[in-house]
KOLDO-962053 format. One line per field, with one value per residue (C-alpha): residue number from 0; residue in three letters; z, y, x. Coordinates in nm, 4 decimals. Example, Ala and Ser with C-alpha at 12.3 -4.5 7.8 and 13.67 -1.06 7.14 Angstrom:
2
num 0|1
residu ALA|SER
Z 0.7800|0.7140
Y -0.4500|-0.1060
X 1.2300|1.3670
! end
This chain:
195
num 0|1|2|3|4|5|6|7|8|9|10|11|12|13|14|15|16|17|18|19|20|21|22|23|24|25|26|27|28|29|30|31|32|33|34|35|36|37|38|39|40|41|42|43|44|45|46|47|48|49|50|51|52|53|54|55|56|57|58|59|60|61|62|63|64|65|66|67|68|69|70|71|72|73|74|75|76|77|78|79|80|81|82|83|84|85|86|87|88|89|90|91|92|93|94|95|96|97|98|99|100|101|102|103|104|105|106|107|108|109|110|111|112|113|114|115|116|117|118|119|120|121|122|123|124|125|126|127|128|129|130|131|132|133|134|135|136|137|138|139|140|141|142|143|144|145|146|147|148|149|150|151|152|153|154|155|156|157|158|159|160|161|162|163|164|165|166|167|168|169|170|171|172|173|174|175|176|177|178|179|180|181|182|183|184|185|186|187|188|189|190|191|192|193|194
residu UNK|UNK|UNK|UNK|UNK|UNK|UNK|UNK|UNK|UNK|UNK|UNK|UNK|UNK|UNK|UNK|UNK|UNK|UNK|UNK|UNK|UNK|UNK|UNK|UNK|UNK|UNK|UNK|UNK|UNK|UNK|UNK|UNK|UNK|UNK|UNK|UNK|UNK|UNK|UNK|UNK|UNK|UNK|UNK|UNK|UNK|UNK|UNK|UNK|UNK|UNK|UNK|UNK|UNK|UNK|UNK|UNK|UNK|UNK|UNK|UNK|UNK|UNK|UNK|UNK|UNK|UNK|UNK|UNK|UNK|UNK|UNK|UNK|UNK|UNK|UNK|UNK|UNK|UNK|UNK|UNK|UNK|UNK|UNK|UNK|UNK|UNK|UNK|UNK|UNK|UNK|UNK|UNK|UNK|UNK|UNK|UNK|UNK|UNK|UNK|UNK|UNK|UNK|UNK|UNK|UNK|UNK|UNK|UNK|UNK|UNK|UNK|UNK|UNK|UNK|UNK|UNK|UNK|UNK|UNK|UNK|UNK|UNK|UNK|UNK|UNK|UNK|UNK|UNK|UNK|UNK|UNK|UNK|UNK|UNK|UNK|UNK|UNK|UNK|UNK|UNK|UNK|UNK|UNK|UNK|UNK|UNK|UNK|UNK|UNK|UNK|UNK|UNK|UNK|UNK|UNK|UNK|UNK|UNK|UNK|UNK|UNK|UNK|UNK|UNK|UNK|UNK|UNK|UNK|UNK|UNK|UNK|UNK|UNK|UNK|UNK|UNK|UNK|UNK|UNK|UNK|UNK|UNK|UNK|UNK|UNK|UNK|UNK|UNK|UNK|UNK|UNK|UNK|UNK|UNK
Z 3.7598|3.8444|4.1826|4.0683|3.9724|4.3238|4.5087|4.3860|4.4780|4.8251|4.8470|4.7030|4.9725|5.2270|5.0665|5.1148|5.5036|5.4963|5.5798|5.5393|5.4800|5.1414|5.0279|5.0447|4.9061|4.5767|4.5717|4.5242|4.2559|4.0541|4.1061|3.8346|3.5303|3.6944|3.7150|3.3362|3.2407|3.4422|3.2935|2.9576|3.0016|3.2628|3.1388|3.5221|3.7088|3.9987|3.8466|3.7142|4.0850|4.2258|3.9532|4.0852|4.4842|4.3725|4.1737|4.4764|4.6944|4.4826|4.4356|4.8235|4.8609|4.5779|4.6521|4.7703|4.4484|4.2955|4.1537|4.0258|3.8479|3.6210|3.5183|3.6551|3.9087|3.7342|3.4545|3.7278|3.8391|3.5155|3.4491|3.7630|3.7108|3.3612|3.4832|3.7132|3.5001|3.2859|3.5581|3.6405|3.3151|3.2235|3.4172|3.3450|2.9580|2.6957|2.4243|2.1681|2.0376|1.6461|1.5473|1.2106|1.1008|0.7754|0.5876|0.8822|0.7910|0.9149|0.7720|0.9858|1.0953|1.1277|0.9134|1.1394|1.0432|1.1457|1.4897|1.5479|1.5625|1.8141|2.1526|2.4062|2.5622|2.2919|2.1964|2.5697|2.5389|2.2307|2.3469|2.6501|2.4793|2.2936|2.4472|2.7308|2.5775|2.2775|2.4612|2.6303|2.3338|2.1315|2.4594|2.4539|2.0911|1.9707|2.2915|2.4920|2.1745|2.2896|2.0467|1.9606|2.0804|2.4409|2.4549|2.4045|2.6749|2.9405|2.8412|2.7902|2.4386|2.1112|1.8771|1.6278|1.8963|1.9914|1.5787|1.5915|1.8857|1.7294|1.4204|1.6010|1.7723|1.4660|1.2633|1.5798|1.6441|1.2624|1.3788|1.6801|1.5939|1.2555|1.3728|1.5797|1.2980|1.0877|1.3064|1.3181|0.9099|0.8979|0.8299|1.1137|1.0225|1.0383|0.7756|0.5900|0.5679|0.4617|0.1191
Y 0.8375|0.9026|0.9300|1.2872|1.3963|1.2082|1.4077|1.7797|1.8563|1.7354|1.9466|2.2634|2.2448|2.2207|2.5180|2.6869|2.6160|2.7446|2.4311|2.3886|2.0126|2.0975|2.3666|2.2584|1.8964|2.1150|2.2907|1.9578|1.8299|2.0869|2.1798|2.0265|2.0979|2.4772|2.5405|2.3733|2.6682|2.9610|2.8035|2.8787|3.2379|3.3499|3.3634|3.2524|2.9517|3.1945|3.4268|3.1034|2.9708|3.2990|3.3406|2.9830|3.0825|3.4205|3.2527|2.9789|3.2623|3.4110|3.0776|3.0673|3.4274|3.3843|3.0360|3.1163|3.3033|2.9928|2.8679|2.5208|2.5370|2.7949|2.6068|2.3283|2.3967|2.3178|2.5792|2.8323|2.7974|2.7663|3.1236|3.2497|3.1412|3.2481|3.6084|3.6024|3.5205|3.8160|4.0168|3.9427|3.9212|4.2237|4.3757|4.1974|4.2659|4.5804|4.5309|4.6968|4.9359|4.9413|5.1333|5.0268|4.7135|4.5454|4.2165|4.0362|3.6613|3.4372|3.1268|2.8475|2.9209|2.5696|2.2652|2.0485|1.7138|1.8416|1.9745|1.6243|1.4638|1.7267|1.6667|1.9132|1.9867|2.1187|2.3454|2.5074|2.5531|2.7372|2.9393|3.0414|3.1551|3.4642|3.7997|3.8351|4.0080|3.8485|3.5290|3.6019|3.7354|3.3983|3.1785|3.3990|3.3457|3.0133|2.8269|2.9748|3.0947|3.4673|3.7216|4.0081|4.2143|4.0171|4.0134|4.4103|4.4566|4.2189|4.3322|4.7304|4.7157|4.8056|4.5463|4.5987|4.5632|4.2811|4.1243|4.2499|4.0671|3.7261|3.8060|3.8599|3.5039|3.2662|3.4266|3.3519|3.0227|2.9807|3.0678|2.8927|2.5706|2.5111|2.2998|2.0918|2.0333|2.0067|1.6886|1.5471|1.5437|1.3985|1.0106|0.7841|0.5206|0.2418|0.4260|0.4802|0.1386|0.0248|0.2446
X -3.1285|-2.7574|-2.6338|-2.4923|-2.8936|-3.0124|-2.7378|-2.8045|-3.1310|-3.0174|-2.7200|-2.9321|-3.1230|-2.8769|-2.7174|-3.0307|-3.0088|-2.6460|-2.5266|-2.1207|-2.1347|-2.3466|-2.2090|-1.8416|-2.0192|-2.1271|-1.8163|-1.6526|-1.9096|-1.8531|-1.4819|-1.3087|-1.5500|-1.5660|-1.2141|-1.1832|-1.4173|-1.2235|-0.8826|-1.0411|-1.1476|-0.8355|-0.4633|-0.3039|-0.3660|-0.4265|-0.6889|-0.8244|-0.8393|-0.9478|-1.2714|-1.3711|-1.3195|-1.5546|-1.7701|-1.8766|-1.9401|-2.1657|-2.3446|-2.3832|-2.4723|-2.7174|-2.8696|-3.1919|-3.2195|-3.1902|-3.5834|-3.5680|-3.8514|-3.6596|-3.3390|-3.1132|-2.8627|-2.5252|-2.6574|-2.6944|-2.3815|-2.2194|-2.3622|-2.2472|-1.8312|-1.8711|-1.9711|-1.7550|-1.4471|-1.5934|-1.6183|-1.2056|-1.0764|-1.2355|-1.0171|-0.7220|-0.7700|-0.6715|-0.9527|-0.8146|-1.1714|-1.2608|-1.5386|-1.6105|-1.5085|-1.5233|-1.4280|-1.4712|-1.4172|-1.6835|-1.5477|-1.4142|-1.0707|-0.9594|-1.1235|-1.3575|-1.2197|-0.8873|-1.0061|-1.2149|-0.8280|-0.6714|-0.6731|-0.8640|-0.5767|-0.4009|-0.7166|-0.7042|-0.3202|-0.3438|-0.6508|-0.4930|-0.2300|-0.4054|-0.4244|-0.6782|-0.8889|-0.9451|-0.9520|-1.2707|-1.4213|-1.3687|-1.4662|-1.7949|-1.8770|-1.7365|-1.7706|-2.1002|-2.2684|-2.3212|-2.3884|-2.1678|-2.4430|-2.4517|-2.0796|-2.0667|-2.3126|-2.1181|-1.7488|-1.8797|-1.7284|-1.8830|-1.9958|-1.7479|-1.4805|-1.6513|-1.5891|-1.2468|-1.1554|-1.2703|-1.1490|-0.8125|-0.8843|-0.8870|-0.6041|-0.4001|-0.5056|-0.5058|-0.0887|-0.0788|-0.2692|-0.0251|0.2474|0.0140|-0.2235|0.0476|0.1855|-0.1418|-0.1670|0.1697|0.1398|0.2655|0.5383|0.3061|0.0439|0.4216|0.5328|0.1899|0.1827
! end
């Protein structure tokens, strides 16, 4: 057992009592992979920053809500930023709303082996760089595994708005992700020299 598993029920509890040393303690724990998650959903730093601040106060509003016997606690609060960047970038965003749509390609948009060679970094870049609101549609789907169905429900937008959106997604990071993957093909000197 990990000190971070020892520590949480612990700080849950103090939570519970309202006490300031836990809660800002579990605010810390989880800050950095938290405001990872907002950075992906959010297009500003500050929105990004301000979905984490909301999101922790609904975790402390909501902790006695909390039943361990339900889930673990980092899932709980997981769910809680990711609504909460939902809730902000919603919004922030124009989805653009299709009724019908057809010829919707479910295909990969970018070859695994190629992706297994990029760096993370590069991935969030390029994702924060579509439009808001097809941003949150593709972190939804590809990343949390919602369905269209759950993702029209949270974002109030059809279903087939819903399959636009992510359509949208991969022909743009198709786009974006092109020169990068492109360098990453390209031999270095060393694999040069050696043919």
């Amino acid at each position: 057992m990990n000190i971070f598993t020892k520590q949480l029920p612990r700080l849950m509890k103090g939570c519970k009592a309202n006490k300031r040393s836990a809660q800002e303690a579990l605010y810390k724990l989880f800050y950095t992979d938290m405001l990872r998650l907002c950075y992906r959903y959010l297009k500003s730093d500050e929105l990004a920053q301000e979905a984490l601040n909301s999101g922790f106060l609904k975790v402390f509003q909501n902790i006695n809500d909390f039943d361990e016997r339900k889930g673990e606690p980092g899932a709980w609060i997981r769910t809680i930023i990711v609504r909460t960047c939902i809730d902000l970038g919603r919004k922030e965003a124009r989805f653009i709303e299709v009724e019908n749509i057809e010829d919707v390609s479910e295909e990969a948009f970018i070859a695994p082996s190629v992706l297994e060679k990029l760096y993370v970094e590069d991935l969030l870049r390029v994702i924060r760089a579509l439009p808001a609101a097809t941003q949150i549609v593709f972190n939804l789907y590809v990343i949390e595994g919602y369905s269209h169905h759950e993702i029209s429900e949270h974002l109030h937008i059809s279903k087939s708005t819903s399959r636009w959106h992510l359509s949208e997604a991969k022909k743009q990071l198709r786009v974006l992700l092109e020169p990068i993957v492109s360098e990453v093909n390209q031999p270095t000197e060393k694999q040069n020299k050696a043919t």
